[in-house]
C-alpha positions in Angstrom: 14.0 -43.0 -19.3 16.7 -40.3 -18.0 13.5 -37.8 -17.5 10.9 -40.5 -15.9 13.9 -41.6 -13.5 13.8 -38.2 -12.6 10.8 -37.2 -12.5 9.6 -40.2 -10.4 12.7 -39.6 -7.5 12.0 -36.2 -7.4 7.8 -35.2 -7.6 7.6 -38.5 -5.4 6.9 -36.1 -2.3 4.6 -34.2 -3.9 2.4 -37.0 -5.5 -0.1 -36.1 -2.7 -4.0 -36.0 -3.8 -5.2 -32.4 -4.1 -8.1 -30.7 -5.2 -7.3 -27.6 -7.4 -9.0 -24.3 -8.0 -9.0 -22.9 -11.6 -10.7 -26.0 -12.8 -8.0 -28.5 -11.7 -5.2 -26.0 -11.7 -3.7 -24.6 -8.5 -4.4 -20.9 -7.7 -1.3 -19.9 -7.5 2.3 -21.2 -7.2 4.2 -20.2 -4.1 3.0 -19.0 -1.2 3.2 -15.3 -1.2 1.4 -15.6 -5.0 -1.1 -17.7 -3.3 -1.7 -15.0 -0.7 -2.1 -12.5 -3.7 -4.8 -14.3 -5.5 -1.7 -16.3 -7.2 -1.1 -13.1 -8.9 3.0 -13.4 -10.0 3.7 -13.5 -13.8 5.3 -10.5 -13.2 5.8 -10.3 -9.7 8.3 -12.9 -8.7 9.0 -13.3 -4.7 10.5 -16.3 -4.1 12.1 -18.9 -5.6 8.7 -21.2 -6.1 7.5 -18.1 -8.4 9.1 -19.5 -11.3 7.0 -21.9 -11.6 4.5 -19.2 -12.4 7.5 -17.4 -15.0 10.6 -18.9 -15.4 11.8 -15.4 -16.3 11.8 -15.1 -11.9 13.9 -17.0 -11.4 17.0 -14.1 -12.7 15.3 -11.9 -10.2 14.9 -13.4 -7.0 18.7 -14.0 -6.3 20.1 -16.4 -4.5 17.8 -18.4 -2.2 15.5 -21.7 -1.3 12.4 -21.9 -0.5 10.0 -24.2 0.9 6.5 -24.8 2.2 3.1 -26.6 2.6 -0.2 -26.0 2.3 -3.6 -27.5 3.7 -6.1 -28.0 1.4 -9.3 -28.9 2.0 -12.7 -29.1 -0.3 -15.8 -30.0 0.5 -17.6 -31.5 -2.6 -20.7 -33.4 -3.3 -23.7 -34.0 -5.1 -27.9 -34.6 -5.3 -29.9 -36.4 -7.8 -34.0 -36.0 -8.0 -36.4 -36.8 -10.3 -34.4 -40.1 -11.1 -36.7 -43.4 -12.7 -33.7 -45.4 -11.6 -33.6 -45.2 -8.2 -30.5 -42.8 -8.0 -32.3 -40.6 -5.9 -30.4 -38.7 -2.8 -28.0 -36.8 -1.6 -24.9 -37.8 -1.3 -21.3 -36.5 0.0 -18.3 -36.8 -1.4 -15.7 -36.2 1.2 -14.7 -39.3 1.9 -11.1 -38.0 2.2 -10.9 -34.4 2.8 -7.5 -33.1 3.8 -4.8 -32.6 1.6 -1.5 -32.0 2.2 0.9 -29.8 -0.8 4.2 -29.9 -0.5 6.2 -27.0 -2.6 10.1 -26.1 -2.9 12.4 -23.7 -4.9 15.9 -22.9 -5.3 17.0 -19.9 -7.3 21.4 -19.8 -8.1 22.9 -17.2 -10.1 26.0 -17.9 -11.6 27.1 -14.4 -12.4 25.0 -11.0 -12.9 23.1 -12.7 -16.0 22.1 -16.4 -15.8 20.8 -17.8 -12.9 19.8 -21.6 -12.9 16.9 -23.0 -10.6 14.7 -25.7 -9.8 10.9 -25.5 -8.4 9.0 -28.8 -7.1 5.2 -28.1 -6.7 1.6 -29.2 -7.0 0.1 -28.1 -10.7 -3.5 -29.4 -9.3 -5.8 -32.5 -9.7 -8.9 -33.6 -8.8 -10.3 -36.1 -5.9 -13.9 -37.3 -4.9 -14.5 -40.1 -2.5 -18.5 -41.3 -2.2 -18.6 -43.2 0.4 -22.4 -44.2 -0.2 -22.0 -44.2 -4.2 -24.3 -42.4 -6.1 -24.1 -44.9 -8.2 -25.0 -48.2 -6.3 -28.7 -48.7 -7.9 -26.9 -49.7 -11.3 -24.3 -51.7 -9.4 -21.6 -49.7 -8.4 -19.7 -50.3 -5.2 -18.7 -48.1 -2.6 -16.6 -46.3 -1.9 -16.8 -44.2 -5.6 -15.1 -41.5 -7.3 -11.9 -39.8 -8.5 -8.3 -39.6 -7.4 -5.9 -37.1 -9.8 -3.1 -35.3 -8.6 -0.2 -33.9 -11.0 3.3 -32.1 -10.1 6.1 -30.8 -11.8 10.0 -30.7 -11.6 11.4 -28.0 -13.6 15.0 -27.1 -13.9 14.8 -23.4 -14.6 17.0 -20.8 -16.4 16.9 -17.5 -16.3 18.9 -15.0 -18.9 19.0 -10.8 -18.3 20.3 -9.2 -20.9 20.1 -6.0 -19.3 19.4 -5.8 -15.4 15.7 -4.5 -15.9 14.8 -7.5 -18.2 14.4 -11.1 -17.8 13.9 -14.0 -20.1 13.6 -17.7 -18.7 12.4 -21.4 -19.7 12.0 -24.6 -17.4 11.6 -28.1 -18.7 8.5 -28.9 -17.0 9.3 -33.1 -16.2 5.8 -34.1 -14.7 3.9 -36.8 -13.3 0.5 -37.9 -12.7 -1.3 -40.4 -10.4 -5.0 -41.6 -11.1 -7.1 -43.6 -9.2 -11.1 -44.4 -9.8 -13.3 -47.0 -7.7 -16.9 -47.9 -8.2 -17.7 -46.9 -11.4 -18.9 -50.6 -12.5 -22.3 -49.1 -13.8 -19.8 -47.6 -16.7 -18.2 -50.7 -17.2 -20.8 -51.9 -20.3 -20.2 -48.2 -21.9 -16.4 -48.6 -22.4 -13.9 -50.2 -25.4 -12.2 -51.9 -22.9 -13.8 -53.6 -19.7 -10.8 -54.1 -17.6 -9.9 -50.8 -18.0 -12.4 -48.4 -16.0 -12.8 -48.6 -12.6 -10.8 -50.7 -9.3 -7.2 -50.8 -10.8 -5.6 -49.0 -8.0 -3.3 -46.0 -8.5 -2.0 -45.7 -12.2 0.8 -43.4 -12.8 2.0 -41.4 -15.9 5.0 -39.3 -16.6 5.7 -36.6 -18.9 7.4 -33.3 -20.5 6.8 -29.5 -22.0 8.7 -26.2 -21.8 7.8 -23.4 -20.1 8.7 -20.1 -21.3 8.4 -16.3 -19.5 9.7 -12.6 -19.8 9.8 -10.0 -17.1 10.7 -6.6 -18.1 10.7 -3.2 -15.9 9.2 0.1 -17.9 9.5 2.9 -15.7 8.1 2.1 -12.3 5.6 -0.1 -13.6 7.0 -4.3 -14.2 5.3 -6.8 -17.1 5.6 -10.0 -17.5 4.0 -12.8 -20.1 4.0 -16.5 -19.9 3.5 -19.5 -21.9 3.2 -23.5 -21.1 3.4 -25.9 -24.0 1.2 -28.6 -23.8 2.8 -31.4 -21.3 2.5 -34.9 -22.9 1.9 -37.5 -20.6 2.7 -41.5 -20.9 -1.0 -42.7 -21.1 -2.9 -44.1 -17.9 -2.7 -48.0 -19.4 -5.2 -49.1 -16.2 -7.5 -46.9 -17.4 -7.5 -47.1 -21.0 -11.3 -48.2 -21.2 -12.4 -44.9 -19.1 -10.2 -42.3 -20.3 -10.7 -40.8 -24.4 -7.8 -42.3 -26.8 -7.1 -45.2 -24.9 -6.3 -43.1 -21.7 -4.3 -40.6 -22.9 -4.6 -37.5 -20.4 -2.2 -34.9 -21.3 -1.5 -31.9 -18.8 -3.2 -28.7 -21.3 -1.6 -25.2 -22.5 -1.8 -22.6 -20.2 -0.6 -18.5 -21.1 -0.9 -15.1 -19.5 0.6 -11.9 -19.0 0.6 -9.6 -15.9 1.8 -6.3 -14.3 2.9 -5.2 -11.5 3.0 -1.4 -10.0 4.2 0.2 -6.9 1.7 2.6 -4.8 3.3 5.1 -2.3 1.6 5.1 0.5 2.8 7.2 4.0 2.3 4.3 6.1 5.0 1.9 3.8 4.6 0.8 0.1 2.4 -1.2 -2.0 2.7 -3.2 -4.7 -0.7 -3.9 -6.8 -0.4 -7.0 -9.0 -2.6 -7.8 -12.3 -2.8 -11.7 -13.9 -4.8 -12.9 -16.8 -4.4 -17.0 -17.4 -5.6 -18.8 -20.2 -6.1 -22.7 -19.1 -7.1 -24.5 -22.8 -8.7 -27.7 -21.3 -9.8 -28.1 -25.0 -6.5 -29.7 -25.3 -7.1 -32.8 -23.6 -10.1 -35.0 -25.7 -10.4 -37.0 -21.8 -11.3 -33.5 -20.1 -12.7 -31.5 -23.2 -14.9 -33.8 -25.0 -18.8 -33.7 -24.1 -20.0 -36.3 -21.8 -23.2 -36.8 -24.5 -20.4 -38.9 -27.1 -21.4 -42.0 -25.2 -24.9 -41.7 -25.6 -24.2 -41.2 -29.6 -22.5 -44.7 -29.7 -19.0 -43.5 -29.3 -17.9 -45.8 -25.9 -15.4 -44.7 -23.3 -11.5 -45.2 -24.4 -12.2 -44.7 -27.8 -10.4 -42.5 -30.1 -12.1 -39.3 -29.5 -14.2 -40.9 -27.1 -16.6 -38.8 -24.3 -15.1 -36.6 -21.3 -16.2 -34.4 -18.9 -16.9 -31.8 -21.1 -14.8 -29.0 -19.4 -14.1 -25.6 -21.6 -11.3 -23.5 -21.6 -11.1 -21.0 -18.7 -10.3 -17.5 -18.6 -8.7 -16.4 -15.2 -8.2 -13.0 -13.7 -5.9 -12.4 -10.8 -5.4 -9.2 -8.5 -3.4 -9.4 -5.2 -2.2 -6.3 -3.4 1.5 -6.9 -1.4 1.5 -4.0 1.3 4.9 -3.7 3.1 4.4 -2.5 6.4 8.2 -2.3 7.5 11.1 -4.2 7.6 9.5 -7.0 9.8 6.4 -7.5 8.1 4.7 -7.9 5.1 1.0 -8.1 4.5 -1.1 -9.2 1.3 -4.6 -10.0 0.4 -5.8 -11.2 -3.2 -8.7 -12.0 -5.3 -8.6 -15.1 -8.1 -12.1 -15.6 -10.3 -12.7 -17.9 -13.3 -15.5 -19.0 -14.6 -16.1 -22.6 -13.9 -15.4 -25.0 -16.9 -18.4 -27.3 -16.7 -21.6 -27.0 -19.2 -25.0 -27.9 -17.0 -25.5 -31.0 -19.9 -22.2 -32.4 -19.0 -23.5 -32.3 -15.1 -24.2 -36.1 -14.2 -20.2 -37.1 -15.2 -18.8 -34.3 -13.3 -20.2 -35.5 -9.9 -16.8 -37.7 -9.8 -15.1 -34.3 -10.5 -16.7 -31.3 -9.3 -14.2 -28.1 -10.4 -16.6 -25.4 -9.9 -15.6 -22.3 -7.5 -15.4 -19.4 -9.2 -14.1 -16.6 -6.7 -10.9 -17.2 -4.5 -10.5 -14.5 -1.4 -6.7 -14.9 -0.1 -4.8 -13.6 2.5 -1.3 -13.6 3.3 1.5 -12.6 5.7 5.0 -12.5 5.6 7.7 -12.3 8.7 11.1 -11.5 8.5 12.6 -12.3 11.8 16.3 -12.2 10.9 17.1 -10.1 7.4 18.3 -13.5 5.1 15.1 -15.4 6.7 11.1 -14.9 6.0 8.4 -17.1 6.8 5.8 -16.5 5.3 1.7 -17.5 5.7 -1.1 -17.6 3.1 -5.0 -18.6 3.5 -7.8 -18.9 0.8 -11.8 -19.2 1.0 -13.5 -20.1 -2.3 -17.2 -20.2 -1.5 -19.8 -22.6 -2.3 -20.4 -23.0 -6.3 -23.2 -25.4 -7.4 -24.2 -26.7 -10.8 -27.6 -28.7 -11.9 -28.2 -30.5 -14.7 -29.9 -33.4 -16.3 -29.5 -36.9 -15.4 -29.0 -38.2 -19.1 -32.6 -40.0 -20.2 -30.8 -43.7 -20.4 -29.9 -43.3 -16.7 -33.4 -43.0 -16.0 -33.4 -38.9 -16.2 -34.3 -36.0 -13.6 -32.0 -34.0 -12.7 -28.7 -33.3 -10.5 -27.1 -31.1 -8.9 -23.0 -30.7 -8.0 -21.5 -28.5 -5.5 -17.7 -27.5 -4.2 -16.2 -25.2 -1.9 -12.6 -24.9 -0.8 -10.0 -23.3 1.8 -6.7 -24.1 2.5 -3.4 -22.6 5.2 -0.2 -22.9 4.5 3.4 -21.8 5.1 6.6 -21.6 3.9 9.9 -20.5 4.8 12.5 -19.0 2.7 16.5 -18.2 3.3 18.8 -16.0 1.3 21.7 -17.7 0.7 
């Protein structure tokens, strides 16, 4: 009760709908990680990095950070081919701006351990039909998704020796989930009342977070790894999600470098990420979309999903600093998108697809304890086609998502 308390009175400003990148995982935490393809497992900046590594926060000294970002998708979907009548094309920004709040705070207590606490958006998912795809077998309008997850986590940071850290957060979490319109799926499900039009449900959780930074020479490493973060189950939506709607946040790991470049016009720092995202984790995200065709209905114990596989995401962001004043960055972020063509039709009410992220990113230091600092990303158009399943009335359909978002953030040292 102590953790959901806490959890509830402290995520409550960041409970804001988003659309994620990796899947339904942010890009990056932080803003200048977000400017660097959210490259930062061993590359901590600010005090938001350690949400990336906890192991950052013994390296960032004393400061507080905060920021927002603007996120905005543009998702939607076409069906052809269809005996039904599901024919068309239809657009799924119903709502398309998305605010994400983030804030960190990094305290050491002596040359050692430091303690901290980072607030911020882990991702989600949101779709908003306002002509429903599915209105020819009864669904109202508007349809689709609306998933958003953060995390509080109180962060410490150990160094043994000044060129190594060693950290862990308790990850406290929450989760709200909405869906609207999917009546046509009503029939399919263990428990009617349970799918679609009960307002926002919400679902709190824990996991640890563990991470290592270490300096070899010039060259920093890092390596990270996220338990699995399990989640109260969405009650409202027991008859939509798999295992009576259980949706636990999955395991994540990844290790990184980071290297410093000489350069006669200031330096450089090149930054390297590789994140595993294990989706398979999750039976309500993993499991194939086909299950309810085989007889196994929605909410059931190992019941369908959407089918997503685990992801294998490669970061690279470049940090040049120009002088005193300023600090420039640019990063690239690509992962191959979770979703199998056969698991197509479901995904329409959740669209993760983009593959390549292009970032940019600023920062300005107008006093020296002060920065502010500003980060952009463009993930272009991904589409996806696949078969309307043969019950529905078959042909064929086709999902599609691009993203950008602004933000910026403004840290002191204290």
């Amino acid at each position: 009760m102590k953790a959901r308390l806490l959890a509830g009175a402290g995520l409550l400003a960041l409970s804001f709908s988003a659309a994620a990148t990796n899947g339904y995982f942010s890009h990056g935490i932080g803003m200048k990680s977000k400017g660097m393809g959210g490259a930062g497992i061993a590359y901590p900046q600010d005090a938001v990095a350690m949400g990336i590594n906890p192991a950052g926060a013994g390296l960032v000294g004393k400061r507080v950070d905060v920021g927002l970002d603007w996120f905005r998708p543009d998702r939607g979907a076409s069906i052809s081919g269809n005996g039904f009548g599901l024919n068309g094309n239809y657009d799924g920004n119903g709502t398309q701006n998305y605010l994400i709040p983030e804030f960190g705070l990094a305290w050491p207590l002596n040359q050692q351990m430091t303690v901290g606490v980072a607030l911020y958006g882990n991702g989600g998912l949101a779709t908003e039909y306002s002509n429903s795809p599915f209105t020819a077998f009864g669904g109202s309008s508007p349809s689709g998704v609306d998933l958003s997850q953060a995390f509080l986590a109180p962060t410490f940071a150990w160094k043994p020796v000044p060129t190594q850290s060693i950290g862990v957060s308790l990850n406290l979490a929450m989760q709200r989930f909405a869906a609207d319109g999917l009546q046509p799926f009503v029939p399919f499900s263990s428990n009617a009342a349970k799918v679609t039009n009960n307002g926002h449900d919400t679902s709190y959780g824990w996991g640890l977070k563990l991470g290592w930074i270490g300096k070899f020479a010039a060259c920093t490493f890092g390596a990270m790894y996220q338990t699995k973060t399990y989640m109260s189950e969405f009650d409202d939506y027991a008859g939509l999600f798999a295992d009576q709607g259980d949706f636990d946040i999955p395991s994540t790991w990844g290790v990184g470098a980071a290297c410093p470049v000489q350069l006669a016009t200031g330096r450089m720092t090149v930054a390297v990420d590789y994140q595993r995202i294990n989706y398979s984790d999750v039976d309500a995200v993993h499991n194939p979309s086909a299950l309810l065709f085989a007889g196994i209905p929605l909410g059931a114990s190992g019941g369908p999903g959407f089918g997503w596989q685990d992801m294998n995401v490669f970061k690279l962001g470049l940090d040049w600093e120009v002088n005193q004043t300023w600090t420039v960055r640019a990063g690239w972020n690509y992962g191959k998108q979770p979703i199998r063509s056969q698991d197509a039709f479901i995904n329409i009410l959740a669209p993760g697809l983009v593959e390549h992220h292009f970032t940019l990113g600023a920062t300005w230091r107008p006093q020296p304890n002060m920065d502010v600092t500003f980060g952009g990303m463009l993930a272009p158009q991904k589409k996806l086609s696949g078969p309307v399943p043969g019950p529905l009335g078959g042909g064929s359909t086709e999902i599609r998502l691009d993203e950008w978002s602004l933000g910026v953030a403004v840290g002191w040292r204290l």
